[in-house]
C-alpha positions in Angstrom: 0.0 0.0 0.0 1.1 3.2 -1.3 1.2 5.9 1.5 2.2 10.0 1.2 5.2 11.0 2.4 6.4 14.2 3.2 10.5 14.6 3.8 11.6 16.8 6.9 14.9 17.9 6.2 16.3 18.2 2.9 19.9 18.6 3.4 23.2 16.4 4.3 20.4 12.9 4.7 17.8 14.4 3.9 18.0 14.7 0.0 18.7 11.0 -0.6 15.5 10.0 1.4 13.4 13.0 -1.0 15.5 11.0 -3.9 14.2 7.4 -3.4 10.9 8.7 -1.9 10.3 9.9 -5.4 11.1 7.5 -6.9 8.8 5.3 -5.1 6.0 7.2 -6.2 5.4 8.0 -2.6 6.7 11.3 -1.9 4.0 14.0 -1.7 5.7 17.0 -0.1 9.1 18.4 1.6 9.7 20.7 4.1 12.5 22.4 5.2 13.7 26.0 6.7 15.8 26.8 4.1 14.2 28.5 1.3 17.2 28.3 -1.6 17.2 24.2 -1.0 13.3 24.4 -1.0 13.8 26.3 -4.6 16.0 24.1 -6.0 14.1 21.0 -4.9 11.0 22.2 -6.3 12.8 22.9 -9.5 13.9 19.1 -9.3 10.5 16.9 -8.1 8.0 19.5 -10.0 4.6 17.4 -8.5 5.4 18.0 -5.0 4.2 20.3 -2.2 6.5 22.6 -0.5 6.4 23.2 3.0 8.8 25.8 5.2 6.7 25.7 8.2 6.8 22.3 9.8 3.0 22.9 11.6 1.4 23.4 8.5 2.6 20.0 7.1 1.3 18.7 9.6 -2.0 20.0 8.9 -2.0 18.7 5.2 -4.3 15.9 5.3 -3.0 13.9 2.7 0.1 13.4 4.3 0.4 10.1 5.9 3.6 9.6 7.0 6.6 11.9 7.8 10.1 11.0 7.4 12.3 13.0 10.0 16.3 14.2 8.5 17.3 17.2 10.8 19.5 17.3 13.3 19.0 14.8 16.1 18.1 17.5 19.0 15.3 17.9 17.1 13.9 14.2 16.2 12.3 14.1 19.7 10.0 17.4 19.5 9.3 16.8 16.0 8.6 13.3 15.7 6.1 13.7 18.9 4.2 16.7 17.7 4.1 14.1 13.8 2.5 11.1 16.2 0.1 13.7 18.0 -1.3 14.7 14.5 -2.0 11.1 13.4 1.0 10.6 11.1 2.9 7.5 10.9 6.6 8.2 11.8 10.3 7.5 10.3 12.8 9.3 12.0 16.6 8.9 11.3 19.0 8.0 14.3 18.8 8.6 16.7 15.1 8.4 17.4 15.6 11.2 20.6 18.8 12.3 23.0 17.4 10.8 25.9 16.7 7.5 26.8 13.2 8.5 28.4 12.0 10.7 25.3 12.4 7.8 23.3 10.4 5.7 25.7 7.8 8.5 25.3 7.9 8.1 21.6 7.0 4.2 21.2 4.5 4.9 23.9 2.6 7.7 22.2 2.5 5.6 19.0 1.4 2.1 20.2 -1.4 4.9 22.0 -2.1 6.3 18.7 -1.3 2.5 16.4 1.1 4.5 14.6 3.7 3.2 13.0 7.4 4.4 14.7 10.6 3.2 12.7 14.4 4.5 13.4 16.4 4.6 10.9 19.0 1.5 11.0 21.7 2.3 7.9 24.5 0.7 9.3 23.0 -1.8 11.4 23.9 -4.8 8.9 27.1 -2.8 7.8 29.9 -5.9 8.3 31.6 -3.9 10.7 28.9 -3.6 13.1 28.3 -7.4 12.9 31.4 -7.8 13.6 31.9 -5.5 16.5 28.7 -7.5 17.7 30.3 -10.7 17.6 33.5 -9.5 19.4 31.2 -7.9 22.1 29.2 -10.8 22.3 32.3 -13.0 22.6 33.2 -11.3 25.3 36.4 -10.1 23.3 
């Protein structure tokens, strides 16, 4: 099942996840504070909304998921507010700076049956299986 997915964050991380988005056929709109990278994206993905105010993306109704790329102070603030308007949830790592915010997090969305994923890039990388194995070793 197809869903609509808006992009929060459209630099460094943010711009690959726009990329494949689109090319899913799933990306509906973007948002980010900085208007040239807005421009230039909207020059690029011509069929999608632009947002530079985070609140009114979260107002757009057809939006059904929101995929979080800013910088990780803000995951926390903006992934809650995303759960607390009914949106299904993707937030890059890490999902919040504190231990308890996170807890917060998978607690609002089982609340809400919302979906909560963190991103997990290099958690197959073969370094980090083998740094598991050492650890798990004992080594």
């Amino acid at each position: 099942m197809k869903k609509n997915i808006a992009v929060v964050g459209c630099g460094y991380w943010g711009k690959n996840l726009v990329r494949n988005f689109h090319e899913l056929s799933s990306l509906h709109a973007i948002c980010d504070i900085d208007e040239d990278r807005l421009k230039s994206f909207q020059e690029k993905y011509t069929n999608i909304i632009i947002y530079n105010d985070y609140h009114a993306l979260l107002k757009d109704s057809k939006v059904e998921a929101i995929v979080i790329s800013t910088p990780a102070a803000s995951h926390y603030n903006l992934a809650k507010e995303a759960l607390l308007a009914d949106k299904d949830v993707f937030v890059e790592k890490p999902i919040a700076l504190h231990y308890k915010e996170g807890e917060e997090l998978v607690s609002l969305a089982k609340e809400k049956n919302k979906i909560l994923m963190v991103g997990h890039l290099l958690e197959y990388h073969p370094v980090v299986i083998k740094l598991k194995d050492l650890i798990n070793n004992g080594e």
